[in-house]
C-alpha positions as CSV (number, residue, x, y, z in Angstrom):
1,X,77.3,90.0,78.3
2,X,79.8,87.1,79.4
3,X,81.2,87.4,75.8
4,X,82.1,91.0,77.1
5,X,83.6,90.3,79.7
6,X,87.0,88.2,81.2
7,X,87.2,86.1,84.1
8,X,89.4,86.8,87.0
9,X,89.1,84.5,89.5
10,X,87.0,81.4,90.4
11,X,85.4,81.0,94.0
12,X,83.4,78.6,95.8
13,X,80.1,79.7,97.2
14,X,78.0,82.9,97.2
15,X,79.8,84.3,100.8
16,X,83.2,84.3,98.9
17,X,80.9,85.5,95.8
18,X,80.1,88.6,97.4
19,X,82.9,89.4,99.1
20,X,85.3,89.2,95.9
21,X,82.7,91.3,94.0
22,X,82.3,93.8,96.6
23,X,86.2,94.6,97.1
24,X,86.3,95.1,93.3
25,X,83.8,97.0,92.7
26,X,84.5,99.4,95.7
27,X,87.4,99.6,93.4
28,X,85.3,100.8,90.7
29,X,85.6,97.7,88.4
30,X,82.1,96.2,87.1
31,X,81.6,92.5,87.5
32,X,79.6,89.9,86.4
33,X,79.3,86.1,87.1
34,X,78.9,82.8,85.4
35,X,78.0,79.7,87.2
36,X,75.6,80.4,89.9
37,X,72.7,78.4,88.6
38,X,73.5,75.5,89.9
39,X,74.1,76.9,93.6
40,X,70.4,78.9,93.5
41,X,68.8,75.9,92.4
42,X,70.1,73.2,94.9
43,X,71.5,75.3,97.8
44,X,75.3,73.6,98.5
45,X,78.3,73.9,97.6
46,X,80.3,70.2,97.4
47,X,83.0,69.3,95.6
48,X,82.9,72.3,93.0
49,X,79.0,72.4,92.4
50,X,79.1,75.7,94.0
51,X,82.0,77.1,91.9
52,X,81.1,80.9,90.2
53,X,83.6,82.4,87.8
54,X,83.6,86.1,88.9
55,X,84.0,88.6,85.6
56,X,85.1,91.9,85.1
57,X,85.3,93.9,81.7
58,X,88.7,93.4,79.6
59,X,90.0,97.3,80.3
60,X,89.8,96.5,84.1
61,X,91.5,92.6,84.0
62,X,94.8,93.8,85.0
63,X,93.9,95.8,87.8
64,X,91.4,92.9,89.0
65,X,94.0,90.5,89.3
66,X,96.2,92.8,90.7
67,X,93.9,93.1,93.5
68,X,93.5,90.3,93.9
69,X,96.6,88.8,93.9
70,X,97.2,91.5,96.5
71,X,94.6,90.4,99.1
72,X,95.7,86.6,98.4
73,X,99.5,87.5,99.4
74,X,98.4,89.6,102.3
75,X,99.1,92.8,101.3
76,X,96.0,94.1,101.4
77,X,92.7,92.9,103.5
78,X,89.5,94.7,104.7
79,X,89.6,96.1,108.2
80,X,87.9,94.1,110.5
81,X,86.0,97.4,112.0
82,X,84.2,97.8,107.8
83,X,83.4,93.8,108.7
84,X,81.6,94.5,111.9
85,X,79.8,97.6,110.3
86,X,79.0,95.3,107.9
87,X,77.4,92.8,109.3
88,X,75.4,95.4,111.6
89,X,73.7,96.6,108.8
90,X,71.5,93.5,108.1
């Protein structure tokens, strides 16, 4: 499937996983990752060991990075009331 599929962004840790690959697919882009191993099998993330290369299909690349570049400027971010609902969910 990674053959498939392009990467879009690199992030450290499975919080920042999650949170990149739940913004895009609410977006309705598809995503995969690459790199997780590592993390599930010793439980840190130092100095890069955590690092997962998040993936999304080549007909939705430039609208991932868009996004994302987007939410790294500022210009968009999730509402901190979605957060709270969130988190009261678990």
């Amino acid at each position: 499937m990674d053959s498939e599929f392009v990467v879009v962004t690199t992030v450290q840790g499975e919080i920042e996983e999650q949170q990149v690959r739940a913004f895009l697919e609410a977006h309705h882009i598809p995503t995969a990752v690459r790199g997780e191993a590592l993390r599930k099998t010793h439980a840190f993330v130092l100095d890069g060991l955590g690092e997962v290369t998040v993936l999304v299909p080549p007909e939705h690349v430039d609208a991932a990075r868009d996004l994302i570049a987007k939410v790294e400027s500022g210009e968009l971010e999730l509402p901190s009331e979605a957060l709270e609902s969130d988190n009261a969910d678990d």
